[in-house]
Steps between C-alpha positions, in 0.01 A plus 500: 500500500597694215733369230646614130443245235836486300480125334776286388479258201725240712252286620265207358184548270333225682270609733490275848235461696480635822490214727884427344636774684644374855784744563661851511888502487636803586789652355710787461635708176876475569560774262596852563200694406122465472519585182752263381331222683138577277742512183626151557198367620359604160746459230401171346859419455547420887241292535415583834163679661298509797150609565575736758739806605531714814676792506659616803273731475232228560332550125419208338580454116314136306702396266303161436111443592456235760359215276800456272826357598796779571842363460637555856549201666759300261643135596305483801399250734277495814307184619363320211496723292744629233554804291271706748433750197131307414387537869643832644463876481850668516570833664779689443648727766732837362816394713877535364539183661809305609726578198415867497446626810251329734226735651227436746169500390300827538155505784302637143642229266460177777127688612408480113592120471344390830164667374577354139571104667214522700274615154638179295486287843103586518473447119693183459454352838848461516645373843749653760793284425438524072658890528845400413817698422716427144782378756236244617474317204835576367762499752784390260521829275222705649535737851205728500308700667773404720585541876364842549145380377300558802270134508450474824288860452303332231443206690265716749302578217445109367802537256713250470667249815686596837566390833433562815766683737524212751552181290639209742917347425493210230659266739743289206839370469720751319596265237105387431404912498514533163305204383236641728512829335475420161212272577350817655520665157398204293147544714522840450524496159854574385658308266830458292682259738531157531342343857749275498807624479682831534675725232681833469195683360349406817621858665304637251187385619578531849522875453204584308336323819728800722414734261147494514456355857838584722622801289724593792736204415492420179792275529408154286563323822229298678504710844242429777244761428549377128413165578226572780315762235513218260364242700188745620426588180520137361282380748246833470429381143295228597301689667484758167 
């Protein structure tokens, strides 16, 4: 896989070791331009980076080499872990994103990052379900890659969870649904709401769930599918 080496100063000076790398969070730019999304990603004033770009073009730009920390993640949680900066390689995807103009993804740019996850997934031993999207582990301010991100193609190639097409009815009471669901997630691995009671930012979490898994209906209600997707996939994890 070729790449262009164009290195940004915002990340650590501490080198990790290897074996503290567990995930890949993908992203996208949100910006209008390529170009403008390298700028920002290294002017030291914005404090943000990544270690990898794709074009639409599928060309791949490091702005950060794989052992130092890249600043992509921010507040973060997933599972037990916080702040997934330390243990995750971030790739950026050139989209305009929600507030500009939300694209699909190019076959070039997704081809390049399905050969590039399954490089870091060989090199890090990283599992399936540790490939992870930014609205993953930030669901309250973050919605990329967003709803046109095609996971259940990357799941065929190892990367990152789905389910399968026939996935038997949750049978529940409607009123004890969503205390099912969010138990679903808490096995998953999602986090920033409370198991035992329910709040407004709730919604929020619900559709970064839709988003990634039920993109069709990204509502922030608990439908059927919603619920029976997040019960197979709680339950798949054990076996994980």
């Amino acid at each position: 896989m070729k790449k262009k080496i164009n290195l940004s100063l915002n990340c650590s000076k501490i080198i990790r070791r290897r074996k503290e790398i567990k995930y890949v969070v993908i992203h996208y730019t949100g910006m209008q331009s390529e170009i403008e999304s390298i700028d920002r990603l290294k002017n030291t004033s914005s404090k943000v980076s990544c270690h990898y770009l794709i074009n639409r073009k599928g060309l791949v730009t490091q702005l950060v080499m794989e052992n130092k920390v890249a600043w992509h993640a921010g507040k973060s949680k997933w599972k037990n872990f916080n702040n997934l900066n330390s243990n995750s390689i971030g790739i950026e995807l050139v989209n305009k994103g929600h507030q500009w103009g939300y694209q699909n993804f190019s076959n070039l740019q997704i081809k390049t990052l399905i050969n590039l996850c399954l490089n870091l997934k060989k090199k890090y031993k990283i599992k399936n379900v540790n490939f992870l999207g930014h609205s993953d582990i930030a669901p309250l301010r973050k919605l990329d890659p967003g709803e046109k991100f095609p996971w259940k193609k990357l799941s065929n190639f190892g990367i990152g969870t789905w389910y399968k097409e026939k996935i038997e009815n949750v049978k529940i009471k409607k009123n004890k649904r969503s205390d099912l669901f969010f138990k679903n997630l808490n096995k998953i691995g999602y986090r920033y709401f409370n198991l035992r009671r329910r709040t407004r930012k709730d919604k929020m979490i619900i559709k970064a769930f839709q988003r990634r898994y039920n993109s069709h209906k990204v509502t922030g209600l608990i439908d059927q599918k919603t619920l029976n997707i997040s019960h197979f996939l709680a339950n798949k994890q054990k076996l994980t």
